[in-house]
GUFI-894144 format. One record per atom (N, C-alpha, C, CB): residue in three letters; x negated, y negated, z negated. Coordinates in steps of 0.2 Angstrom, whole numbers, plus 5000, padded with zeros to 4 digits. Each point is the difference from the previous one (the first is absolute). Glycine has a CB too. Layout:
REM residues N
ALAXYZ...
//
This chain:
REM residues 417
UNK517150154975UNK499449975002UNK499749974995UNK500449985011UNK498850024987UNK499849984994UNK499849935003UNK499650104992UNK500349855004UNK500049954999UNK499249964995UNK501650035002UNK498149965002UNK499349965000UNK500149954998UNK499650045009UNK499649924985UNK500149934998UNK499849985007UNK499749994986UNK500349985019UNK499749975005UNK500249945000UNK499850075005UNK499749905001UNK499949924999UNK499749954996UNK500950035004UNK498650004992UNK499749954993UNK499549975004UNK500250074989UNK499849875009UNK499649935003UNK499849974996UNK500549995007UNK498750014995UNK499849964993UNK499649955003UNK499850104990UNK500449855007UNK499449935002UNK499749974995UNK500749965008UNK498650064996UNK499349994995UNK500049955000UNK499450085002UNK500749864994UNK499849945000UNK499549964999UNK500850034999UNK498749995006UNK499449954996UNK499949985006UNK499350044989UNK500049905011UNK499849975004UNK499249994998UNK501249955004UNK498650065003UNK499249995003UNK500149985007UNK499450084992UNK500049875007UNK499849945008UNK499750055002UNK499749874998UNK500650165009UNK499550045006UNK499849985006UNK500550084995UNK499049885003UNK499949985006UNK500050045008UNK499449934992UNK500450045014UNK500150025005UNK499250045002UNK501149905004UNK498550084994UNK499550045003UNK499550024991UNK500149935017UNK500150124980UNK499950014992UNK499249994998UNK501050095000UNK498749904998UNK499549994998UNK499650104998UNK500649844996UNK499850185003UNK499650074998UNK500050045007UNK500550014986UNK499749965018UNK499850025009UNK499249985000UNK501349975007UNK498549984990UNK499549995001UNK499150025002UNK501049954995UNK498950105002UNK499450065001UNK500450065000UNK498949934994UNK501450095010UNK500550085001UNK499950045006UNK500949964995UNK498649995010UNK499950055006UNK500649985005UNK499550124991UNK500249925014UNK500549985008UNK500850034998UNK498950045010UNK501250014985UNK500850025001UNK500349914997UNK499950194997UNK499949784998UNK500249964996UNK499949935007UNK499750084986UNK500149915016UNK499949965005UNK500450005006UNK498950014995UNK501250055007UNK500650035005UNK500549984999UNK499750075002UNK500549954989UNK500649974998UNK500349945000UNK499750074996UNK499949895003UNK500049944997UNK500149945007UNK499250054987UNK500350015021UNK500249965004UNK500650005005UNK498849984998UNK501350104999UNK500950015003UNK500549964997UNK499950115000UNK500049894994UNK500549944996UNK500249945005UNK499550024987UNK499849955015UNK500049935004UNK500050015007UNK499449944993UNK500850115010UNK500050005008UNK500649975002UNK499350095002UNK501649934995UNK500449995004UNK500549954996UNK499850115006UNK500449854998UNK500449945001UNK500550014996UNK499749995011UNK500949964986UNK500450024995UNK500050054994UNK500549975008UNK499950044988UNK500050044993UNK499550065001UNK501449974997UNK498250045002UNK499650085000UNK500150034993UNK499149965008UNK501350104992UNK500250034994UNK499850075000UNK500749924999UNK498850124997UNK499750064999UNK500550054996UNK498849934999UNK501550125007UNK500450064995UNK499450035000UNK501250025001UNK498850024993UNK499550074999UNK500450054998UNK498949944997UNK501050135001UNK500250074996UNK499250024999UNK501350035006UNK498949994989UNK499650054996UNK500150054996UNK499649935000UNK500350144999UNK500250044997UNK499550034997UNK500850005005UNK499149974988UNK499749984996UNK500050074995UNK500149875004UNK500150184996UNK499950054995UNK500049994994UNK499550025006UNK500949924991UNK500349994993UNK500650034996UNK499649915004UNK500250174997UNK500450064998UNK499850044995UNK500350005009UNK500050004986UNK499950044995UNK500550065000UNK499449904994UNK500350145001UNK500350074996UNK500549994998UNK499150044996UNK501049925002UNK500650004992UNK500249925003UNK499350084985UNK501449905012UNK500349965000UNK499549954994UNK501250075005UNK498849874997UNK499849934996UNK499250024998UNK501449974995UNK498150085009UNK499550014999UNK499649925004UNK500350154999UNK499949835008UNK499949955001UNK500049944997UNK500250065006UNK500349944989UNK500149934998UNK499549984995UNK501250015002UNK498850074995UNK499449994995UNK499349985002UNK500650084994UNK499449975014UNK499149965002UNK500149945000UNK499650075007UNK500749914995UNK500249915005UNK500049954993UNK501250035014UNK498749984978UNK500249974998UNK499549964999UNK500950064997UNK498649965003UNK499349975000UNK499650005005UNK500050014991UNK499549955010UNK499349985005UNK499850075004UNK499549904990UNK500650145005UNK499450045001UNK500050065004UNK499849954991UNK500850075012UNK500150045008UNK499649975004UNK501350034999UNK498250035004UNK499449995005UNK500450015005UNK499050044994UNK501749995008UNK500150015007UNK500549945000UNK499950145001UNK500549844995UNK500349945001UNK499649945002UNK500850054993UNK498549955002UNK499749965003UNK499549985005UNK500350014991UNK499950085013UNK499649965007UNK500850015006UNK498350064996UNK502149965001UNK500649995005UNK500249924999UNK500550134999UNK499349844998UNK500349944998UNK499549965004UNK500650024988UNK498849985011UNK499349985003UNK500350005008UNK499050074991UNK501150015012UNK500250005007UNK500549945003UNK499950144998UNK500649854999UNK500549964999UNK499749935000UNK500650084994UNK499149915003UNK499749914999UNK499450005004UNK500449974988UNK499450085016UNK499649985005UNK500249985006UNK499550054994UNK501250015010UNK500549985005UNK500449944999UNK500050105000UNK500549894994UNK500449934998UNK500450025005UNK499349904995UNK501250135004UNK500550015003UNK500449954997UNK499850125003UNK500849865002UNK500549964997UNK500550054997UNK499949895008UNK500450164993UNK500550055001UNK499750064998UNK500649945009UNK499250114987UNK499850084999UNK500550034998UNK498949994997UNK501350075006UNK500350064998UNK499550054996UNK500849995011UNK499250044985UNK499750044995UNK500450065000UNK499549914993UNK500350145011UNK500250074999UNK499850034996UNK500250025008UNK500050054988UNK499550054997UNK500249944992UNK498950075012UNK501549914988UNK499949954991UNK500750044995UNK499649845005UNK499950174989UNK500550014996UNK500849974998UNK499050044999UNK501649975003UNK500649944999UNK500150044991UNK500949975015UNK499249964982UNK500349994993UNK500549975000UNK499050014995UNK501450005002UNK500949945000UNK499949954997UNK500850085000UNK498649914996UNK499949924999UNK499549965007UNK500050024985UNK499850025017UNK499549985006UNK499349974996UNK501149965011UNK498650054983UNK499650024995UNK499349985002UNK500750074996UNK499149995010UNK499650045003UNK499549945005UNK501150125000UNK499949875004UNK499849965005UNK499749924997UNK500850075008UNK499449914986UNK500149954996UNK498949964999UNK501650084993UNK498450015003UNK499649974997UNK499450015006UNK500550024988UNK499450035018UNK499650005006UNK500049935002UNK500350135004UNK500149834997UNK500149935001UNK499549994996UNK501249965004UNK498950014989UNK500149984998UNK499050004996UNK501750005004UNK498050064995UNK499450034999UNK499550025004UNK500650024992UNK499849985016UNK499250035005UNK500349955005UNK499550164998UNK501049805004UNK500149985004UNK499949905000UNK500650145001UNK499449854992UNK500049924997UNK499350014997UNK501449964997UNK498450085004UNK499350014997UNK499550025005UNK500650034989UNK498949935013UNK499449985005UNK499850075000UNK499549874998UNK500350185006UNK499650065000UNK499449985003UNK501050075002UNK498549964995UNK499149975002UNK500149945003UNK499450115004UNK500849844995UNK499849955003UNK500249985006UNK499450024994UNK501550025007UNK500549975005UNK500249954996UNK500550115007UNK499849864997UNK500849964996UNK500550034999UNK499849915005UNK500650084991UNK500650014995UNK500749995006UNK499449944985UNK501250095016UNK500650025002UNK500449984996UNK499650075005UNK500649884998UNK500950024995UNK500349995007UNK500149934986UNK500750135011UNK500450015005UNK500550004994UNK499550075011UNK500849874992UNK500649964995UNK500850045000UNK499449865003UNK500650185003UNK500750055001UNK499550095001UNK501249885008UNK499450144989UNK499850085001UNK501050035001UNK498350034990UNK501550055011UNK500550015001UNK499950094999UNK500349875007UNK500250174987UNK499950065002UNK500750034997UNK498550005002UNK501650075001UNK500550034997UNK500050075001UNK500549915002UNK499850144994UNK499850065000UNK500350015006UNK500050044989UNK499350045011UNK500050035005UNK500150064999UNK499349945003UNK500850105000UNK500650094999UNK499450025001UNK501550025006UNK497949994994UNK499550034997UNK499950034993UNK499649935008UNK500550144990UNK500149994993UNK500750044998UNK499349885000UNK501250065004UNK500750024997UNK500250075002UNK500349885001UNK499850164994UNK500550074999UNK500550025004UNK499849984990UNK500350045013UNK500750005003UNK500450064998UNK499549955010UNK500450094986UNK500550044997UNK500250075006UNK500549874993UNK499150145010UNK499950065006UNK499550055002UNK500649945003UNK499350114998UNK499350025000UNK499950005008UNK499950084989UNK499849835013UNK499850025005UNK499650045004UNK500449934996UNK499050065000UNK499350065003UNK500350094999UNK498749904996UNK501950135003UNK500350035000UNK499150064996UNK501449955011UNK498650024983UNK499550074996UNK500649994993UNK498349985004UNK502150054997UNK500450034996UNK500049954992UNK499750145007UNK500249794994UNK500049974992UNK500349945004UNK498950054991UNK501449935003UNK500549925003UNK499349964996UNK501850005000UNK497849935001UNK499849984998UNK499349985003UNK500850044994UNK498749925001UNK499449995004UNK499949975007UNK499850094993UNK499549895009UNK499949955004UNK500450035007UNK498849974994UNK501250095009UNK500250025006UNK500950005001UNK498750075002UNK501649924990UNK500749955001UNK500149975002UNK500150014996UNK499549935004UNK499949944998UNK500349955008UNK498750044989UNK501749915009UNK500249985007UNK499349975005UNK501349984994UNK498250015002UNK499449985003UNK499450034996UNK500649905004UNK498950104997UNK499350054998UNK499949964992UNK499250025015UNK500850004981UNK499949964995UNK499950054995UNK500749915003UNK498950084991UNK500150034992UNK500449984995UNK499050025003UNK501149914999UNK500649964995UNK500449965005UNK499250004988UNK501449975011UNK500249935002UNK499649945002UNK500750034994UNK499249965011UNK499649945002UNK499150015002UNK501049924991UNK498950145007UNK499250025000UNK500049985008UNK499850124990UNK499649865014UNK499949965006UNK500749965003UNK499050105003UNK500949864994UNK500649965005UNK499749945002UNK501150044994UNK499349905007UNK499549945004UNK500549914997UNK499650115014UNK499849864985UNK500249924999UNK499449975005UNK500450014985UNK500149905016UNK499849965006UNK500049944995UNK500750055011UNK498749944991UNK499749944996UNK500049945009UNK499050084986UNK501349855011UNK500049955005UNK499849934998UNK500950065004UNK498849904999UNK499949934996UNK500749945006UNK498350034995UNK502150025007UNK500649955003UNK500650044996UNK499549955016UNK501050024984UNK500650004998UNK500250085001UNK500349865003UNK500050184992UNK500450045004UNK501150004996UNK498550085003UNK501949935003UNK500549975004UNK500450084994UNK499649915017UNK500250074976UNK500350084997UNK500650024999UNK499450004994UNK501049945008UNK500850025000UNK500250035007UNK500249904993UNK499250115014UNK500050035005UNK499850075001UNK499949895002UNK499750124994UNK499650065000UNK500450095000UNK499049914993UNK500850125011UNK500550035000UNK499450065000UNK501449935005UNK499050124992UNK499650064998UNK500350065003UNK499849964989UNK500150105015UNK500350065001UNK499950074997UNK500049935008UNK499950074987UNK499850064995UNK500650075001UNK499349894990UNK501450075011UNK500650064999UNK500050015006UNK500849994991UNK499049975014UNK500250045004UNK499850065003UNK500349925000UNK500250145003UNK500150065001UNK499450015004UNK501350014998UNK498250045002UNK499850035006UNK500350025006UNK499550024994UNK501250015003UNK500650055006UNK500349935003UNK500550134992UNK499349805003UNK500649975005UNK499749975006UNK500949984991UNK498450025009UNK499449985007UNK500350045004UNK498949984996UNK501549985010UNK500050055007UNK499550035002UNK500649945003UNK499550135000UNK499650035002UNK499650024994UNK500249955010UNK499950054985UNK499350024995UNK499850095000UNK500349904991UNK499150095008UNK499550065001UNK500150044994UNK499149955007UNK501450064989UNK500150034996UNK499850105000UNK500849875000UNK498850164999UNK499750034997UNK500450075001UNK499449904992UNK500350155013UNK500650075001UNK499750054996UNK500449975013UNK500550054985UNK499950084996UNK499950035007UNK500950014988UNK498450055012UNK499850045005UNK500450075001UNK499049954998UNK501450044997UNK500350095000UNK500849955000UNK498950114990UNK500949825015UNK501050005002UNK499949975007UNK500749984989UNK499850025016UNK499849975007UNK500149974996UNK500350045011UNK500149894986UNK500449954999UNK499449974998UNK501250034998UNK498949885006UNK499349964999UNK499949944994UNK500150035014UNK499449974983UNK500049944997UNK500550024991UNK499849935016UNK500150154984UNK500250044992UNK499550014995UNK500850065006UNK498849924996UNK499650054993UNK500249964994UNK498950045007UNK501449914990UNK500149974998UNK501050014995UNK498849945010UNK501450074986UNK500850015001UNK500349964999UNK499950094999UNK500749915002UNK500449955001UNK500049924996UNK500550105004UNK499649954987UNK499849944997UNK499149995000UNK501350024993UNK498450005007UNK499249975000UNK500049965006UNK499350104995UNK501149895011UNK499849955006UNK500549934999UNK499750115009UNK500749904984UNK500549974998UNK499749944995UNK500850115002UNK498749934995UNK499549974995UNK499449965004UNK500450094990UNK499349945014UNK499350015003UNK499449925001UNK500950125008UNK499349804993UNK499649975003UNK499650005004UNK500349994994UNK499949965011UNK499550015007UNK499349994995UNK500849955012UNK499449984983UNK499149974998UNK499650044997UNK500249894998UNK499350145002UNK499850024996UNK499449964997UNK500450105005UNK499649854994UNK499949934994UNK500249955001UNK499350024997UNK500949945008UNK500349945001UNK500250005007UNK499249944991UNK501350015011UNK500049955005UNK500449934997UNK499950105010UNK499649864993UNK500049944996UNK500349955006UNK499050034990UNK501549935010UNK499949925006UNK500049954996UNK500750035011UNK498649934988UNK499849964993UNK500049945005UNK499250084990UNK501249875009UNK500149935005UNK499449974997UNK501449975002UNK498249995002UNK499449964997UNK500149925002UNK499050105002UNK501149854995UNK500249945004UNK499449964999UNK501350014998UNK498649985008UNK499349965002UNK500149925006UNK499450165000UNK500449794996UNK500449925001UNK500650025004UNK498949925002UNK501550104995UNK500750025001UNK500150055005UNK500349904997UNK499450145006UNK499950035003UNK500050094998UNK499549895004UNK501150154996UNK499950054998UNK499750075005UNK500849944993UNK498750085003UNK499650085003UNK500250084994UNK498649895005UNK501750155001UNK500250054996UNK499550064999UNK501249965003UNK498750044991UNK499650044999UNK500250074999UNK499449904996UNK500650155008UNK500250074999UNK499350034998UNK501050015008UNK499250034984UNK499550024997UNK500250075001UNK499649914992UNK499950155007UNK500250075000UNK499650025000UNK500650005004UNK499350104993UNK499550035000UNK500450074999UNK499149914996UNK500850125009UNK500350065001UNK499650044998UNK500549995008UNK499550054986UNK499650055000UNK499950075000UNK500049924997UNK499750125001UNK500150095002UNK500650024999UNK499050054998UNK501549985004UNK500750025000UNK499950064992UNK500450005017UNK500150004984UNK500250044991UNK500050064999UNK500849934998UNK499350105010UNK499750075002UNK499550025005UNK501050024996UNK498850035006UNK499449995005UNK500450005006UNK499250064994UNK500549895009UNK500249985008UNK499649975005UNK500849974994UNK499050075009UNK499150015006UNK500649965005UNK498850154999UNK501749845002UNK500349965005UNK500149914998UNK500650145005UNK499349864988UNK499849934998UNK501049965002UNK498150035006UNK502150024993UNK500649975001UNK500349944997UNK500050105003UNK500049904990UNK500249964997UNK499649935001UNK500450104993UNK499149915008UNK499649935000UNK500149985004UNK499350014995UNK500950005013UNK500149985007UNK500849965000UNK499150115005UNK501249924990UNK500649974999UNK500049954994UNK500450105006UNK499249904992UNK499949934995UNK499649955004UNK499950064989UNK499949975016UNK499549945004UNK500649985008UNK498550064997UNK501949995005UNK500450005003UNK500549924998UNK499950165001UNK500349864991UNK500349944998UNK500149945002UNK499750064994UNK499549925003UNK500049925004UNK500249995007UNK499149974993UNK500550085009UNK499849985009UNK500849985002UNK498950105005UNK501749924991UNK500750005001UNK500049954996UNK500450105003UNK499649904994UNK500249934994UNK499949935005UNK499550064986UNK499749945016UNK499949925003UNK500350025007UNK498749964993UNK501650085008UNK500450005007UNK500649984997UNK499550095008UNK501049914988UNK500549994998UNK500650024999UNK499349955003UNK500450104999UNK500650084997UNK500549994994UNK499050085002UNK501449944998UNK500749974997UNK499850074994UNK501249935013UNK498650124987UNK500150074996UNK499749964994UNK499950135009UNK499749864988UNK499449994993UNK500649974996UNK498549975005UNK501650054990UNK500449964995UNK499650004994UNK501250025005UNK498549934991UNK499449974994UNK500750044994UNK498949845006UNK500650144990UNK500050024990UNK500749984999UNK498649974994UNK501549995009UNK500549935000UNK500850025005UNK498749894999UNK501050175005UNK500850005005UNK500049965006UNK500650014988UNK499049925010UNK499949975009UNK499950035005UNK499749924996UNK500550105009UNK499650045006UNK499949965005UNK500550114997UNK498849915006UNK500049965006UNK499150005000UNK501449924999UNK498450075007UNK499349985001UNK499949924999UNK499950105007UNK499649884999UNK499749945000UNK500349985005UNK498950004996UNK501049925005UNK500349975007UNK499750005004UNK500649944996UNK499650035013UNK499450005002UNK499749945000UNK500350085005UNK499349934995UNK499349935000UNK499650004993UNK500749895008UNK499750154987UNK499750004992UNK499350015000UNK501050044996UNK498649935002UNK499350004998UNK499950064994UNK499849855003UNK499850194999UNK499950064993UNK499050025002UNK501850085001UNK498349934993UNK499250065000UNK500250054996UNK499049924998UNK500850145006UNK500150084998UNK499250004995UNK500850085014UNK499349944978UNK499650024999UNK499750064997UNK500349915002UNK499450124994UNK499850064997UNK499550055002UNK500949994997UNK499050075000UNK499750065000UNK500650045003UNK499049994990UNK501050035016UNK500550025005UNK500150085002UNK499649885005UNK499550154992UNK499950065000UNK500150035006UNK500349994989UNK499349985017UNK500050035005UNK499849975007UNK500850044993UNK498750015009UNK499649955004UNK500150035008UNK499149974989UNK500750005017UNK500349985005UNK499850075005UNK499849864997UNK499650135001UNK499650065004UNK499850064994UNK499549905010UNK500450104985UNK499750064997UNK500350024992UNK499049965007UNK500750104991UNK500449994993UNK500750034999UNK499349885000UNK501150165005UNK500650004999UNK500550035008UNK499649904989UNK501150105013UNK500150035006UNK500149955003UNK500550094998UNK499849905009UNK499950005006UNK500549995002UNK499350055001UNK501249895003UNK499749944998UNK500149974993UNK500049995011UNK499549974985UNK500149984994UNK500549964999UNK499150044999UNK501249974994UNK500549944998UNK499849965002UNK500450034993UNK499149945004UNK499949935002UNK500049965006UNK499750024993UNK500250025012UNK500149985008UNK500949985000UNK498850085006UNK501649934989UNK500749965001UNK499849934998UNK501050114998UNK498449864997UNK500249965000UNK499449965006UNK500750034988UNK498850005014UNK499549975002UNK500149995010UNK499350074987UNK501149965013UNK500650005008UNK500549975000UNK499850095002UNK500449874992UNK500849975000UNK499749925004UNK500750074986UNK499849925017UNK499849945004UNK500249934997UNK500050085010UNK500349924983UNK500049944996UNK499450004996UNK501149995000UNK498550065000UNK499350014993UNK499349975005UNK500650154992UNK499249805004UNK499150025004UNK499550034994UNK500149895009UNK499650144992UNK499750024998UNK499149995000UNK501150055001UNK498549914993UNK499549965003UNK499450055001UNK500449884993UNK499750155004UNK499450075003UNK499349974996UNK500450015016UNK499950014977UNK499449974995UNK499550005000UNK500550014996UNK498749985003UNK499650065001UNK499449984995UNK500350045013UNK499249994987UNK499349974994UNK499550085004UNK500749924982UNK498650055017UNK499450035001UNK500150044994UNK499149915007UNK500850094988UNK500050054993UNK500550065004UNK499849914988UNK500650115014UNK500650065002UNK499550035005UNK501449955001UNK498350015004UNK499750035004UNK499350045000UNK500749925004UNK499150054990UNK499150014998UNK500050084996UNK499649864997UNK501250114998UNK500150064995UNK500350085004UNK500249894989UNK500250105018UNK500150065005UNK499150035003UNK501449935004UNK498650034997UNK499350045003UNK499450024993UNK500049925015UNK499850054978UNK499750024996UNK500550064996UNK499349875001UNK501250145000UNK500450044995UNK499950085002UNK500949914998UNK499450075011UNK500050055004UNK500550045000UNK499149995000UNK500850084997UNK500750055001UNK500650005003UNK499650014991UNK500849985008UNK501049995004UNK499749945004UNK501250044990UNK498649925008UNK499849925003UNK499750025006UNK499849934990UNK499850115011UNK499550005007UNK500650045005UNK498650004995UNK501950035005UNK500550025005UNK500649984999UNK499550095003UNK500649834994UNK500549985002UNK500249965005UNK500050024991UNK500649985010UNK500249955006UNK500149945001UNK500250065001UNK499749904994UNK500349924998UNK499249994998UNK501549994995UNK498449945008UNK499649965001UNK500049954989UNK500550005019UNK498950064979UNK499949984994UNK500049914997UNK499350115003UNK500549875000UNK500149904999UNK500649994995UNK499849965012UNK500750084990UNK500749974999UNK500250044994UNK500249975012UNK499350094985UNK500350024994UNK500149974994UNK499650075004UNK500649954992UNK500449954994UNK499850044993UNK501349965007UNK498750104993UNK499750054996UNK499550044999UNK500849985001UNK498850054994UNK499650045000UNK500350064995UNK499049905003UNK501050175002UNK500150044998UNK499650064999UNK500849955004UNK499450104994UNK499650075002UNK499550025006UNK501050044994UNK498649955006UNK499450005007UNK500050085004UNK499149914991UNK501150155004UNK500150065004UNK500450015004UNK499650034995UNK501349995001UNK500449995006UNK500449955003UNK500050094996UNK500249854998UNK500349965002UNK499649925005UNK500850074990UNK498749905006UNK499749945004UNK500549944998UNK499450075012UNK500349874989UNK500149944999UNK500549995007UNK498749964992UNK501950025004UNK500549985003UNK500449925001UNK499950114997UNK500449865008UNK500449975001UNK500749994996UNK499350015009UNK500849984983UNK500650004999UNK500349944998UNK499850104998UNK500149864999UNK500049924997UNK500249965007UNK499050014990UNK501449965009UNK500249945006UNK500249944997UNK500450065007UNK499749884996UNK500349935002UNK500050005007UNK499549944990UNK501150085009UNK500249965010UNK500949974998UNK499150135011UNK500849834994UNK500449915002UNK500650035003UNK498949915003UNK501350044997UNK500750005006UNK499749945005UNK501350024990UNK499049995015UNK499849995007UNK500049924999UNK500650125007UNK499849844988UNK500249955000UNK499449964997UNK501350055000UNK498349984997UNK499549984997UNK499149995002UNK501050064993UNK498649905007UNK499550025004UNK499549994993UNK500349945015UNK499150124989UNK499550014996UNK499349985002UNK500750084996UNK499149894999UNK499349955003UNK499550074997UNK500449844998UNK499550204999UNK499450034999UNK500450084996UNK499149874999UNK500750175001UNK500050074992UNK499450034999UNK501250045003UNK498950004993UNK499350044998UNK500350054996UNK499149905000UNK500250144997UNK500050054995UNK499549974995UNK500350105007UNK499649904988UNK499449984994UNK499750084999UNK500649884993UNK499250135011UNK499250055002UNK499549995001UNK500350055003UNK499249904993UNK499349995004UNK499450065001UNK500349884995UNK499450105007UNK499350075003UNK499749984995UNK499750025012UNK499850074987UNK499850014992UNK499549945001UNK500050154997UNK499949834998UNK499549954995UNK500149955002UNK499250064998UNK501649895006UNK500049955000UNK500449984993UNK499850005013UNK500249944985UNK500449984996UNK500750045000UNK499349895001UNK501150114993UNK500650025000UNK500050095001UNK500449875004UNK499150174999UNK500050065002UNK499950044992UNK499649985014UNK500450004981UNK499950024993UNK500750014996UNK498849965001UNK501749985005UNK500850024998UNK500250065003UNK500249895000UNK499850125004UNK500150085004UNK499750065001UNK500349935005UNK499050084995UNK499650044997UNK500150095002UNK500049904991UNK499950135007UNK500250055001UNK500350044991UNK499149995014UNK501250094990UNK500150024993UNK499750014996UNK500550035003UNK499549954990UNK500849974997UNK499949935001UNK500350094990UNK500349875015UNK500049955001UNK500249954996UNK499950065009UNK499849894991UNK499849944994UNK501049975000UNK498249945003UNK502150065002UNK500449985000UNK500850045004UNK498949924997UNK500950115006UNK500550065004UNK499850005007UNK501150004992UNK499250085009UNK499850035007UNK500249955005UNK500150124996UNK500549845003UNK500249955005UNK499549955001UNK501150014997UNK499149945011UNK499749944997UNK500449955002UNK498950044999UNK501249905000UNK500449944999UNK500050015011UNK499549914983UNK501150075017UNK500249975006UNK500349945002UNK500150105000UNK499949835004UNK500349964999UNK500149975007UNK499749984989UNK500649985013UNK500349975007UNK500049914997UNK501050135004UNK499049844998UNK500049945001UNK500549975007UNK498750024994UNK501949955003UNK500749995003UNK499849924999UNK501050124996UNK499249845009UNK500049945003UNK500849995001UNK498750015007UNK501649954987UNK500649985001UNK500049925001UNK500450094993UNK500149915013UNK499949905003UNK500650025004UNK498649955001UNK501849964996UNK500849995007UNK500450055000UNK499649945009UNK500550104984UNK500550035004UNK500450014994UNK499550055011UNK501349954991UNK500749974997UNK500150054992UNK500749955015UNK499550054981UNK500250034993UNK500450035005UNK499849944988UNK500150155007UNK500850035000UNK500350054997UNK499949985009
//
């Protein structure tokens, strides 16, 4: 079994006064005003998870680090913008280049995120947290069986190099790193029941794979993360993830139903998951968690029937806040194509895709454990020509096809665990 640098943790250490209601809200239009009066509606701690998958992917290894080292990345500077207009306390960042010094993530803090975009205020997120992702990584088999060991469709996850799209968590509360536990080895084959992928020319189910390749194989195909967040002593477990297109062609979307399959078991408490580390075991009950990421899969469209994500959007410990913004809904009927016969209720899209066959989809989430109440969520999509719609835009977009998702979790009275 190879053996991953994971777990690297870097704590940005600086400081800036953010106040509670920022001054660069101040002439931004209704989306910024929404915000700012979600923050103050509910009672005790009000804390903002968000995800974003932010398209901070390059070609080549350490191509990133070199944009980020200076000012002057236009897409970083309006993903960073997106960011400090929301003010999330908590962001997951999919789609980010991992570097084993965490570099990347270093300097994105530390040059578009401590640094005022037009006339937002400046972010500091004093903890981050990231670790390779098997995006990239080689596996030494020809999975996509075209006759060559090697190259991306090896790869234990979609990648051109090690760590190409993988994902870092920026926090302004504590994170608990001696807790964090990572699931990168574990087996796909050893998910009960997994949908493991059939040789057609054998009855025998769940072969297309051989013995040793399901031996090597990983369920993640870039991460699963359970990053503890400790908030006035209070811990919230943040599951990070991002399943992405399987390694070979798969229209039954299997692999990624079982990466989402995952948690829905994990936060039940399933004894099978054993982390990087050999500990096995899920969450307890009553544990406080947010599921977050680009999930790659949406409810009603986009994919089969019924979709993965309805394991997690039907599990009866998950709520799910049913995000939404006017920009999803303006840009479905102005786009048109796949969008005018889909089935899901545009509001709630997360993404802007291909307008002929595929359409703007629901993939991105933040949804809670039951244990947790949420005073407000959203999408940062506003309708063309309001403030902020020059963040989102259309193709080629100023910042990526996603767009920021967040939940707003109300923690009050209730006991560490």
């Amino acid at each position: 079994m190879r053996v991953l640098a994971r777990g690297l943790v870097g704590l940005l250490a600086v400081s800036f006064l953010v106040g509670p209601i920022p001054a660069a809200f101040a002439d931004h239009g209704e989306e910024a005003r929404a915000l700012i009066a979600a923050r103050a509606q509910a009672p005790g701690q009000n804390i903002r998870f968000a995800t974003f998958s932010v398209g901070l992917s390059r070609s080549t290894a350490g191509e990133l680090t070199e944009d980020l080292t200076g000012t002057g990345s236009a897409q970083a500077r309006a993903i960073a913008e997106v960011i400090q207009t929301v003010r999330p306390d908590v962001v997951l960042l999919n789609d980010f280049d991992y570097d084993p010094d965490a570099a990347s993530a270093a300097l994105f803090h530390r040059n578009y995120l401590r640094v005022g975009q037009n006339g937002r205020t400046p972010l500091d997120y004093p903890y981050s947290y990231t670790a390779a992702p098997n995006r990239g990584v080689q596996s030494g088999y020809d999975l996509d069986n075209d006759g060559v060991v090697g190259g991306a469709g090896d790869a234990f996850g979609p990648g051109a190099f090690p760590g190409q799209g993988g994902m870092v968590l920026f926090s302004k509360y504590p994170i608990r790193t001696t807790s964090v536990r990572t699931f990168g080895d574990f087996l796909w084959q050893d998910l009960p029941g997994a949908l493991l992928p059939d040789d057609p020319a054998t009855e025998s189910a769940g072969d297309s794979y051989s013995v040793e390749e399901r031996a090597a194989l990983p369920l993640s195909s870039t991460s699963h993360w359970d990053v503890p967040v400790i908030v006035s002593g209070r811990t919230v477990h943040v599951l990070a993830s991002n399943p992405g297109p399987p390694v070979v062609d798969d229209p039954d979307e299997r692999r990624t139903s079982d990466e989402i399959r995952f948690w829905s078991d994990y936060v039940a408490g399933a004894s099978y998951p054993y982390d990087d580390d050999g500990t096995a075991g899920g969450l307890r009950r009553g544990d406080r968690f947010v599921i977050m990421g680009d999930q790659n899969s949406d409810p009603r469209d986009g994919g089969t029937a019924p979709a993965p994500i309805d394991q997690l959007l039907e599990n009866s410990l998950i709520r799910d806040p049913s995000p939404s913004s006017e920009g999803a809904a303006e840009a479905s009927a102005l786009q048109g194509g796949a969008n005018a016969v889909q089935h899901g209720d545009p509001r709630f899209d997360t993404a802007d895709y291909e307008d002929q066959q595929t359409g703007n989809l629901r993939t991105d989430y933040v949804l809670t454990s039951r244990t947790l109440r949420v005073s407000t969520s959203g999408v940062f999509w506003p309708r063309a020509g309001l403030p902020g719609a020059e963040l989102t835009g259309i193709l080629p977009f100023p910042a990526s096809a996603h767009r920021l998702v967040y939940a707003d979790v109300v923690l009050r009275g209730a006991r560490e665990r």
